[in-house]
C-alpha positions in Angstrom: 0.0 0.0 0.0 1.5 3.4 -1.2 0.2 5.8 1.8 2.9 8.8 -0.4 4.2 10.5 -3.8 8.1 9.7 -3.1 10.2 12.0 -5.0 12.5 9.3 -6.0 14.6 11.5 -9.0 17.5 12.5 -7.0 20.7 12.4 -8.2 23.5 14.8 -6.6 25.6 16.6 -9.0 26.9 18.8 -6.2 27.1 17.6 -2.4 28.1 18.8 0.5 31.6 17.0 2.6 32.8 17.9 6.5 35.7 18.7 4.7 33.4 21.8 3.3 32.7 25.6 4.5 29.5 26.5 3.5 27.4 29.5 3.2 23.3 29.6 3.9 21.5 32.1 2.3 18.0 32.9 1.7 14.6 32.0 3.3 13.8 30.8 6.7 14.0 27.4 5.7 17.4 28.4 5.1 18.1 29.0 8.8 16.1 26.0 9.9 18.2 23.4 7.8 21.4 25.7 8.5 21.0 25.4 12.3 21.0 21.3 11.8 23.5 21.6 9.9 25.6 23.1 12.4 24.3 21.1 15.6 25.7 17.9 13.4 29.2 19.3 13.4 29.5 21.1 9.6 31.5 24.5 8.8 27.9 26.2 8.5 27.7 30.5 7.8 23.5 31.0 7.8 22.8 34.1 6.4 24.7 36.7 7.8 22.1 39.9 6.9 18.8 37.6 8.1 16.3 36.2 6.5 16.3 37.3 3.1 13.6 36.0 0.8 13.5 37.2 -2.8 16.6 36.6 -5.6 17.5 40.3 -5.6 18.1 40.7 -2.1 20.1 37.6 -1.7 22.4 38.7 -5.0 22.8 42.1 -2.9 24.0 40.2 0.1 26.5 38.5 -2.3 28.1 41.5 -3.8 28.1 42.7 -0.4 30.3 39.5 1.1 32.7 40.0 -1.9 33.2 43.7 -1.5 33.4 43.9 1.8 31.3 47.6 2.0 31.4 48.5 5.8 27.4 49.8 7.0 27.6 53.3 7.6 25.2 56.2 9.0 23.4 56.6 5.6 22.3 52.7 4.9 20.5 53.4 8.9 16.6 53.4 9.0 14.3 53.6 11.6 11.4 51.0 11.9 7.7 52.2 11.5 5.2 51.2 13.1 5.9 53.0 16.3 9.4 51.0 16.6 12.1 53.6 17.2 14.6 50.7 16.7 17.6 51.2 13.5 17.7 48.9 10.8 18.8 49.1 7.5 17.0 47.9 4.1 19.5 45.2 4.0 18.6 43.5 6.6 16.5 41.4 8.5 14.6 43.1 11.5 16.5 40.7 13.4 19.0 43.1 13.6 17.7 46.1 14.9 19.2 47.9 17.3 18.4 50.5 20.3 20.4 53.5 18.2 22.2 53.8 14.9 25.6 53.2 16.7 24.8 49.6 18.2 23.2 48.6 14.7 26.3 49.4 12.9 28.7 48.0 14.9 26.7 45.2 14.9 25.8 44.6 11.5 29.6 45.6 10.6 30.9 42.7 12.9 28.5 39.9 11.3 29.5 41.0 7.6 33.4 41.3 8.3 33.2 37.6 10.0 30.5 36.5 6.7 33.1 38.0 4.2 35.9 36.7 5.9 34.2 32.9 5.8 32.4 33.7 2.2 36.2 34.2 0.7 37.0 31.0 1.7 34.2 28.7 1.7 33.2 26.2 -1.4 30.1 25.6 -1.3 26.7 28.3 -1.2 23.3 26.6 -0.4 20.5 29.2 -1.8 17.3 28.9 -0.9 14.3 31.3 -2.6 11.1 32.4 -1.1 9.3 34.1 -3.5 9.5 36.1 -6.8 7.7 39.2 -4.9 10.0 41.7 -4.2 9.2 45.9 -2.8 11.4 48.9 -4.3 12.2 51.8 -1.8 10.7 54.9 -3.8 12.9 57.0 -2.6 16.3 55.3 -2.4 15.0 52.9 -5.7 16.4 49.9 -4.6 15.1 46.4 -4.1 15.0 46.1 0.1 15.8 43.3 1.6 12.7 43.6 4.2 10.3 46.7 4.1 10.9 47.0 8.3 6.8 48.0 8.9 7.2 51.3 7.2 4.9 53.3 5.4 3.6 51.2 2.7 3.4 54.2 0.6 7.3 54.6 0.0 7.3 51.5 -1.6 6.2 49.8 -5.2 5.7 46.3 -5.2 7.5 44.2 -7.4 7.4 40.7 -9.4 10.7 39.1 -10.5 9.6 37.0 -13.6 11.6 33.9 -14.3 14.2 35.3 -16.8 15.2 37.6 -14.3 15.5 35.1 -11.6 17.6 33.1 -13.8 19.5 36.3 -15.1 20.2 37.1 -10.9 21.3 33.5 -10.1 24.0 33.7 -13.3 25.3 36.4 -12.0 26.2 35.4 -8.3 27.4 32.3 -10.1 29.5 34.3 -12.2 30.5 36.2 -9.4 31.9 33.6 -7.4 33.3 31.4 -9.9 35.6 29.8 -6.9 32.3 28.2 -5.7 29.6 25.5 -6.3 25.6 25.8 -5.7 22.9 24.2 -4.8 19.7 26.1 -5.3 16.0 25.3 -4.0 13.0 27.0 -3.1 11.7 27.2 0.0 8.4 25.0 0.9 6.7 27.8 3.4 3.6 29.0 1.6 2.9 33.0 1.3 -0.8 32.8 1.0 -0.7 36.9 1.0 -1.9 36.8 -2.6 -3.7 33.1 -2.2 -3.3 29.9 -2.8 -3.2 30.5 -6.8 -1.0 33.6 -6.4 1.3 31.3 -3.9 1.6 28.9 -7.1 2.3 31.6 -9.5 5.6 32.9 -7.3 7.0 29.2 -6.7 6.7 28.6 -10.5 8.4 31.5 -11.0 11.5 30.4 -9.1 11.5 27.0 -10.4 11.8 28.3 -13.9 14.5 30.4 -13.1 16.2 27.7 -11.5 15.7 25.9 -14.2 16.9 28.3 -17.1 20.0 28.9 -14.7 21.0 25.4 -14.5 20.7 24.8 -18.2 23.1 27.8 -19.2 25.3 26.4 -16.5 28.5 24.7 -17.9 30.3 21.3 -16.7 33.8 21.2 -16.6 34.7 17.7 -17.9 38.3 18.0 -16.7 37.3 18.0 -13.2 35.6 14.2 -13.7 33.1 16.1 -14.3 32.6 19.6 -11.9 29.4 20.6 -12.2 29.2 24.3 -10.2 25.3 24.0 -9.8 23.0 21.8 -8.8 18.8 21.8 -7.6 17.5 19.7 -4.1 13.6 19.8 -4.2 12.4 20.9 -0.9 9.5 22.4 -1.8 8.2 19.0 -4.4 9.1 16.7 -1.3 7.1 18.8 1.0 4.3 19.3 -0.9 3.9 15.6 -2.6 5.7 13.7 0.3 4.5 15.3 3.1 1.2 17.3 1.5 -1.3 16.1 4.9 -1.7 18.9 7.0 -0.1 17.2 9.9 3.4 18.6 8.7 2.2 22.0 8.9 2.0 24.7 12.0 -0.7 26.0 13.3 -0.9 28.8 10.6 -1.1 26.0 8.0 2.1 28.0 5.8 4.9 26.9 8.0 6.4 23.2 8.3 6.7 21.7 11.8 9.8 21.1 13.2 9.2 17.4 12.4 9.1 18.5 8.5 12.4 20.5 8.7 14.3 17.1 9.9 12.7 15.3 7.5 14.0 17.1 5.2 17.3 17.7 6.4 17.4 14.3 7.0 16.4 13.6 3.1 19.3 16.6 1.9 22.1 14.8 3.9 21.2 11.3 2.1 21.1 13.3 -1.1 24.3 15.5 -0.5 26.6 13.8 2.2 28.8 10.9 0.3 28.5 7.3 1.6 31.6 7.3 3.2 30.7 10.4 6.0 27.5 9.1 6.9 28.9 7.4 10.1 30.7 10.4 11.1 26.9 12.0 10.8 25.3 9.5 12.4 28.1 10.3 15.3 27.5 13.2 15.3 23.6 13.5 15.5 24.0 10.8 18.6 26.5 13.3 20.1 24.1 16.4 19.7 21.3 14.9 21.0 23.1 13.3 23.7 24.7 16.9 24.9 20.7 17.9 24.3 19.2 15.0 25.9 17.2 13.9 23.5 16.1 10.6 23.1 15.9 8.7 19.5 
């Protein structure tokens, strides 16, 4: 009896070893399968600016990690909504800060140890939210979060699939030192409904998609392929589609679904031969947690 939709095509083109340092950026499915990735023992940066959730933003916080452009007074913003807190439109409102001072000496800490770790890691795990992105009127850039302000300083946005495509070629291009694996994050934004949800996800796919095909494989390197696609979101959503998996909101997975998940990327990305190191490792964690499995 087949209770499930398996998602059974998965062949890694690009993994992830212990012997890697790897960045996280993107959604908050980013941070959840980031943070298990760091209780189990790997070299783990999760996105150094926050949560960022559209292509545009997370490109931004790549040319930021290779530049190395120190936060200053300017980039500071206070938070609407009656929050006096400072923020900037780079960032996640996780980082807001008291005064303008704390936020910059804060922010300017995380990037300098993210651009320090981005240099040298090899591998770049990029996960997308959505194709919906907001332009700051005034400043006409693509923010990273709109930080509760007045919704009338900003347009809204959609980032067709060309574009996506065109965005992920460039921070490939950018870092040509380092491989990817792409995916799209399974939390639903039912902001614009359920058909709108749809719409944004297809979006991403097909600029995953178009981005993978113009992606070339060096055959001297047996082969090296610099890109490659994990589907979190068709696992989630064929696999794991009752309700059960869900939180209360019915948009975000349970913590149950994340380590599914996780679990499912490690047998996709970790080689045979490291998956007794893992297992020692996820024994250890939950020992030093007390957890028992």
């Amino acid at each position: 009896m087949k209770l499930q939709t398996p998602v059974t095509d998965l062949t890694c083109k690009v993994g992830i070893s212990y012997k890697d340092k790897i960045m996280m950026l993107g959604s908050c499915f980013s941070d959840n399968i980031g943070s298990r990735l760091k209780n189990y023992g790997f070299d783990v940066c999760v996105n150094p600016f926050g949560t960022l959730y559209n292509p545009a933003s997370i490109l931004s916080a790549v040319s930021r990690l290779l530049g190395g452009k120190c936060f200053c007074e300017e980039d500071c913003v206070e938070i609407g909504a009656g929050d006096s807190r400072t923020c900037s439109f780079f960032h996640h409102t996780s980082f807001a800060r008291k005064t303008g001072s704390e936020f910059i000496e804060n922010a300017n800490a995380s990037m300098a140890a993210a651009a320090e770790f981005f240099h040298k890691c090899n591998k770049v795990i990029i996960t997308l939210g959505t194709s919906w992105c907001y332009r700051h009127i005034g400043k006409d850039m693509i923010v990273s979060n709109c930080l509760k302000r007045n919704p009338k300083e900003f347009i809204r946005e959609f980032l067709p699939a060309s574009r996506t495509a065109a965005i992920l070629r460039e921070i490939m291009e950018l870092c040509p030192d380092k491989q990817f694996i792409f995916t799209v994050s399974p939390i639903r934004h039912f902001k614009d409904g359920a058909h709108g949800n749809q719409i944004s996800k297809a979006s991403l796919l097909l600029g995953i998609e178009e981005a993978l095909a113009a992606t070339p494989v060096d055959l001297s390197m047996n082969p090296h392929y610099t890109a490659d696609y994990f589907p979190a979101y068709e696992i989630v959503m064929d696999e794991l589609r009752d309700y059960r998996f869900y939180a209360e909101d019915m948009c975000h997975p349970t913590q149950q679904t994340a380590d599914y998940i996780c679990e499912r990327f490690l047998d996709w990305a970790l080689p045979a031969d490291e998956q007794d190191t893992l297992k020692e490792n996820i024994r250890a964690f939950r020992h030093g947690c007390h957890i028992v499995k």
